[in-house]
N, CA, C and O atoms as a GROMACS GRO file, in nm:
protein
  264
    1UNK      N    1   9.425  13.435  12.890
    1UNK     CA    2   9.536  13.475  12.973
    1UNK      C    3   9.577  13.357  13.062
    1UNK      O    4   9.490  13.299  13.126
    2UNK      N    5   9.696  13.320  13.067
    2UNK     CA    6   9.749  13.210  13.152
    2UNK      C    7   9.797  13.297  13.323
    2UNK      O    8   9.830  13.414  13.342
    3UNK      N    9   9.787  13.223  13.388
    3UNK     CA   10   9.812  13.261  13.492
    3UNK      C   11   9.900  13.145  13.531
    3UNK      O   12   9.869  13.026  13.523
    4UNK      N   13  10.035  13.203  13.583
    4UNK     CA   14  10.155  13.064  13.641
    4UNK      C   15  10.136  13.111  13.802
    4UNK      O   16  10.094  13.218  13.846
    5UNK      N   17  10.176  13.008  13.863
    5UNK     CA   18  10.123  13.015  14.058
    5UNK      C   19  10.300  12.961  14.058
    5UNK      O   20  10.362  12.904  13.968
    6UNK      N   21  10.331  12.988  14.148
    6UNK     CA   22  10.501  12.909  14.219
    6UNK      C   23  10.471  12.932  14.371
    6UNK      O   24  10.427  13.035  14.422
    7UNK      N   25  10.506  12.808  14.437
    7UNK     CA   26  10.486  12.785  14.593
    7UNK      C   27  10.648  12.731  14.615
    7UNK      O   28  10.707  12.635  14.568
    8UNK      N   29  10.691  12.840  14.710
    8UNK     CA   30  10.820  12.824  14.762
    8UNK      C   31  10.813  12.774  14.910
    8UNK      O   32  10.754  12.850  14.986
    9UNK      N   33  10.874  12.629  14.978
    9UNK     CA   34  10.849  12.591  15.083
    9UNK      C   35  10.979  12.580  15.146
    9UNK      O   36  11.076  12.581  15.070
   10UNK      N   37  11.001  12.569  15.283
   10UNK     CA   38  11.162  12.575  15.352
   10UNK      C   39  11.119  12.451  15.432
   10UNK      O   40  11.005  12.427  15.472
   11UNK      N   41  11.235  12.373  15.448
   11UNK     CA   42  11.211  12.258  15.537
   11UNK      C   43  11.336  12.256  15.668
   11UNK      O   44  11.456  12.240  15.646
   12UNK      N   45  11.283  12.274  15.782
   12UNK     CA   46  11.388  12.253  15.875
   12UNK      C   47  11.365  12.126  15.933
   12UNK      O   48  11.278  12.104  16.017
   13UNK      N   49  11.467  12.017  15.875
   13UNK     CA   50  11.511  11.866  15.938
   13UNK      C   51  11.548  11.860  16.073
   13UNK      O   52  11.637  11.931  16.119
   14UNK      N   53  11.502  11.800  16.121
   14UNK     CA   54  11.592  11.804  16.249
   14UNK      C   55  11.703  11.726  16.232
   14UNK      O   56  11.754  11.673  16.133
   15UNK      N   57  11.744  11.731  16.404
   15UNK     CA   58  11.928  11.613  16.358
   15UNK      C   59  11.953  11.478  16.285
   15UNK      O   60  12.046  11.431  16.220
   16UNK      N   61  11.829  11.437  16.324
   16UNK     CA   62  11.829  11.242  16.205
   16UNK      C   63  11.799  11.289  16.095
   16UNK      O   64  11.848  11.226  16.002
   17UNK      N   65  11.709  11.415  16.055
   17UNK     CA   66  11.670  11.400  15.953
   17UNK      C   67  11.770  11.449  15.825
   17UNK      O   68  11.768  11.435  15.703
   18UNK      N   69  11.877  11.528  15.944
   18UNK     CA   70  11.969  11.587  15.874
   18UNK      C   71  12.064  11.533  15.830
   18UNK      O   72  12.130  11.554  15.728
   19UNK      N   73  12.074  11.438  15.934
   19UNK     CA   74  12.249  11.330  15.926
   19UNK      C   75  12.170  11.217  15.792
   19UNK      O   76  12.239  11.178  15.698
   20UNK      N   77  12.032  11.179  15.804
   20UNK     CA   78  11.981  11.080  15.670
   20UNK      C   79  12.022  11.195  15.530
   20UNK      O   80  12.083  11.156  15.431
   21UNK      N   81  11.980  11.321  15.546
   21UNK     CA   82  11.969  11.364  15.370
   21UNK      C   83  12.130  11.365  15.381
   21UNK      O   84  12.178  11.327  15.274
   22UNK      N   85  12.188  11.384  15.440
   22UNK     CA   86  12.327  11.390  15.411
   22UNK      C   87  12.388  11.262  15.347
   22UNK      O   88  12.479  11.270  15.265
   23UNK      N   89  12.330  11.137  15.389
   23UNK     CA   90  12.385  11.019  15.376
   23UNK      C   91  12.315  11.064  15.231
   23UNK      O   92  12.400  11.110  15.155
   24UNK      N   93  12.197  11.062  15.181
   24UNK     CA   94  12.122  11.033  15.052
   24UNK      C   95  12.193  11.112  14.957
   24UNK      O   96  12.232  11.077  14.846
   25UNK      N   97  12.208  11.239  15.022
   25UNK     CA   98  12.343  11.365  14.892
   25UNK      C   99  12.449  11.291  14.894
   25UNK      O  100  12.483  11.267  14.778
   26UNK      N  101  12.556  11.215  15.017
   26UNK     CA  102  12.686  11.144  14.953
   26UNK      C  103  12.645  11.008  14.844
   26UNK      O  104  12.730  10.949  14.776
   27UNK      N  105  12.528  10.981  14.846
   27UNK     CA  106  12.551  10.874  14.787
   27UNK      C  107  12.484  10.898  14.651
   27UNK      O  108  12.501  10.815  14.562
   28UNK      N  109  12.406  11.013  14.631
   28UNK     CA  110  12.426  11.034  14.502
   28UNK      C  111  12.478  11.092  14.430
   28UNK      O  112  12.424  11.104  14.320
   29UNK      N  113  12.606  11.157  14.454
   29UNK     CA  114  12.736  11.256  14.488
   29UNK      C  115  12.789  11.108  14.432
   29UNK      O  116  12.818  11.128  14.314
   30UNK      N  117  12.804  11.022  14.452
   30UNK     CA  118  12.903  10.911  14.434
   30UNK      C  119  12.877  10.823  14.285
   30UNK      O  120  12.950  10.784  14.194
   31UNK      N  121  12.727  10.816  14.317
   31UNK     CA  122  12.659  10.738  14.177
   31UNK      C  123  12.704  10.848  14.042
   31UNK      O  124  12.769  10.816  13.942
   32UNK      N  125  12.648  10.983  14.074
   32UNK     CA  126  12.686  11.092  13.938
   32UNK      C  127  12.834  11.068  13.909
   32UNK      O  128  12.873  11.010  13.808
   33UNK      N  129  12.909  11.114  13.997
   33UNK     CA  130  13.075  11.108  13.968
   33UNK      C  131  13.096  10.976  13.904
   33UNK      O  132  13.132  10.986  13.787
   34UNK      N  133  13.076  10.817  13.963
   34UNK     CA  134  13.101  10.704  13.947
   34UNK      C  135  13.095  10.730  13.748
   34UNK      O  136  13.189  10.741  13.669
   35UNK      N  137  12.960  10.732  13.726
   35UNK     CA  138  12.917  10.721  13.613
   35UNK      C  139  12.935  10.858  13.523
   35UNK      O  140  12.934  10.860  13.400
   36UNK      N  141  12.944  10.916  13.566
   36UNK     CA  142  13.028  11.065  13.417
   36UNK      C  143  13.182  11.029  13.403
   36UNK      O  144  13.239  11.025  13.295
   37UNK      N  145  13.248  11.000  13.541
   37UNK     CA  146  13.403  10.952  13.480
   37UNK      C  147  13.371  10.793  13.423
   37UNK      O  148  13.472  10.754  13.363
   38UNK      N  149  13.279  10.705  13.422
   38UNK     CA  150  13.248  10.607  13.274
   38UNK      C  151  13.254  10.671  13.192
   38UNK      O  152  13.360  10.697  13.135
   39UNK      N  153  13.122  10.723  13.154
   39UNK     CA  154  13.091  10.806  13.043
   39UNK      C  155  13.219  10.894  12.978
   39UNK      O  156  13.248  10.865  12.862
   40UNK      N  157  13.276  10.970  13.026
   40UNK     CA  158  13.330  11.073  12.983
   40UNK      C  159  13.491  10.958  12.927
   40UNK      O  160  13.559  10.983  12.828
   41UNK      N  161  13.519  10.823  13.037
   41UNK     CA  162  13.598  10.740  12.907
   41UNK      C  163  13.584  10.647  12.846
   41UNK      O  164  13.670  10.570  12.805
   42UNK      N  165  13.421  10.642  12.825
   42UNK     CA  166  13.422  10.520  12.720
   42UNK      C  167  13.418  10.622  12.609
   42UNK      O  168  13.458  10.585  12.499
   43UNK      N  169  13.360  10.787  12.627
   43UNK     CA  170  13.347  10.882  12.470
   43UNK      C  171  13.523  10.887  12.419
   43UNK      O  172  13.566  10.881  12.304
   44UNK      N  173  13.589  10.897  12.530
   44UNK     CA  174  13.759  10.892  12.467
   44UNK      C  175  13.773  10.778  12.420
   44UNK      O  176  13.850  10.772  12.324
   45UNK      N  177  13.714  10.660  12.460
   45UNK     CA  178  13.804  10.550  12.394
   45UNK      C  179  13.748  10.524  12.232
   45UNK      O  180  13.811  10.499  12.128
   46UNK      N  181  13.615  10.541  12.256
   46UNK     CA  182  13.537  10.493  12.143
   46UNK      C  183  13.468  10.608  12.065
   46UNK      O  184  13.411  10.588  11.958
   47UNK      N  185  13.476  10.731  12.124
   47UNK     CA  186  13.440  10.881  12.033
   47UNK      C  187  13.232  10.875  12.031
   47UNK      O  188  13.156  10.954  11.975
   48UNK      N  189  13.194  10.742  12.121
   48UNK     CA  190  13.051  10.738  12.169
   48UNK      C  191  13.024  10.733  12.297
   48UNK      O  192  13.112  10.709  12.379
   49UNK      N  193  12.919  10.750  12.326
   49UNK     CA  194  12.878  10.802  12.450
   49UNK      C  195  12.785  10.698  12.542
   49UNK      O  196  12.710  10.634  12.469
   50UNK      N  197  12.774  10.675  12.640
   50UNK     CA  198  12.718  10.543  12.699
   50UNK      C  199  12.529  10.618  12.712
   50UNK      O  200  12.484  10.724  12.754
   51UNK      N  201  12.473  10.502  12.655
   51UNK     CA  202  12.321  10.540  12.664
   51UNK      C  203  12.285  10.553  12.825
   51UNK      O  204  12.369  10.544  12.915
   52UNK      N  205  12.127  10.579  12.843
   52UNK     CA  206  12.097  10.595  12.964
   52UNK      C  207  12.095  10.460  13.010
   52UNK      O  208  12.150  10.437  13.118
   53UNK      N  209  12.031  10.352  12.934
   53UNK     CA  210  11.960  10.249  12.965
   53UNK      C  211  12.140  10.157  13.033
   53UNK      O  212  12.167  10.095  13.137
   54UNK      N  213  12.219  10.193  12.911
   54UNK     CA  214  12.427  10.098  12.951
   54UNK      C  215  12.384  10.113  13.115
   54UNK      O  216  12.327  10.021  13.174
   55UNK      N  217  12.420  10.243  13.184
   55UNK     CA  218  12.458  10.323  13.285
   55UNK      C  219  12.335  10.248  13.347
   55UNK      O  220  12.374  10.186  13.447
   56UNK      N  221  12.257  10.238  13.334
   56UNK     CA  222  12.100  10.174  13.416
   56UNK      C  223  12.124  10.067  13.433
   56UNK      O  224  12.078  10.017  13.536
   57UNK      N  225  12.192   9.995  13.356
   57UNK     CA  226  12.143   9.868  13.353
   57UNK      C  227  12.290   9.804  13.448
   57UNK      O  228  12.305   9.696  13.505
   58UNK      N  229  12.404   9.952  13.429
   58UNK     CA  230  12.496   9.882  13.557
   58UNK      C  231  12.469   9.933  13.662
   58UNK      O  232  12.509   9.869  13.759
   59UNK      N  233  12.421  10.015  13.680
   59UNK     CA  234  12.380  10.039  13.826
   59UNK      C  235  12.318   9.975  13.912
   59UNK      O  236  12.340   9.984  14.032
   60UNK      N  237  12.218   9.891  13.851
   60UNK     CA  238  12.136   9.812  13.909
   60UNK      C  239  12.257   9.706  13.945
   60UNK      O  240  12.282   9.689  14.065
   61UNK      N  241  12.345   9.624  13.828
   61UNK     CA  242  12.438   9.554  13.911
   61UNK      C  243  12.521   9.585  14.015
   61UNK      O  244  12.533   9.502  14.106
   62UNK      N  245  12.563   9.655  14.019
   62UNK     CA  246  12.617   9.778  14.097
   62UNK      C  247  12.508   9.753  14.232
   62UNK      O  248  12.561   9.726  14.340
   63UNK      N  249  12.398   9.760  14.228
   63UNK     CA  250  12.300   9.694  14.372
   63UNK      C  251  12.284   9.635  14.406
   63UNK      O  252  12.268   9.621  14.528
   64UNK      N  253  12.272   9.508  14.271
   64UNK     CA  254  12.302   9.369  14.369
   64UNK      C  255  12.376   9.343  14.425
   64UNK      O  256  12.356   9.291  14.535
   65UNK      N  257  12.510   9.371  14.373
   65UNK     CA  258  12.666   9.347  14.477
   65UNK      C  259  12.646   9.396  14.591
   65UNK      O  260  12.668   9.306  14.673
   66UNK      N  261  12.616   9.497  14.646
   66UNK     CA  262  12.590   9.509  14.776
   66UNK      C  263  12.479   9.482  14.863
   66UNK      O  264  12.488   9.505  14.983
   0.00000   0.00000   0.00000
């Protein structure tokens, strides 16, 4: 017999901690969007789809620039 366990935890941030996850959700709010509108037109232009590693490997440039 398997037995499954699930631990549900609530986190109350305080105000820095709140105004930081906020910054961390816009900015990966920005990276997803950035890169599905790639994706979604390099599949129109070319009817293929950008690997994980394409998208990885610009993102990282994408870090150095800033």
């Amino acid at each position: 017999m398997i037995i499954k366990k699930a631990f549900k935890y609530r986190i109350y941030p305080n105000k820095e901690q709140q105004h930081n996850l906020a910054i961390q959700f816009g900015h990966t709010r920005f990276v997803y969007n950035r890169y599905r509108v790639w994706r979604e037109q390099s599949y129109k232009e070319t009817g293929k789809g950008l690997t994980y590693n394409q998208t990885a490997v610009a993102l990282t440039a994408l870090q150095e620039r800033n």
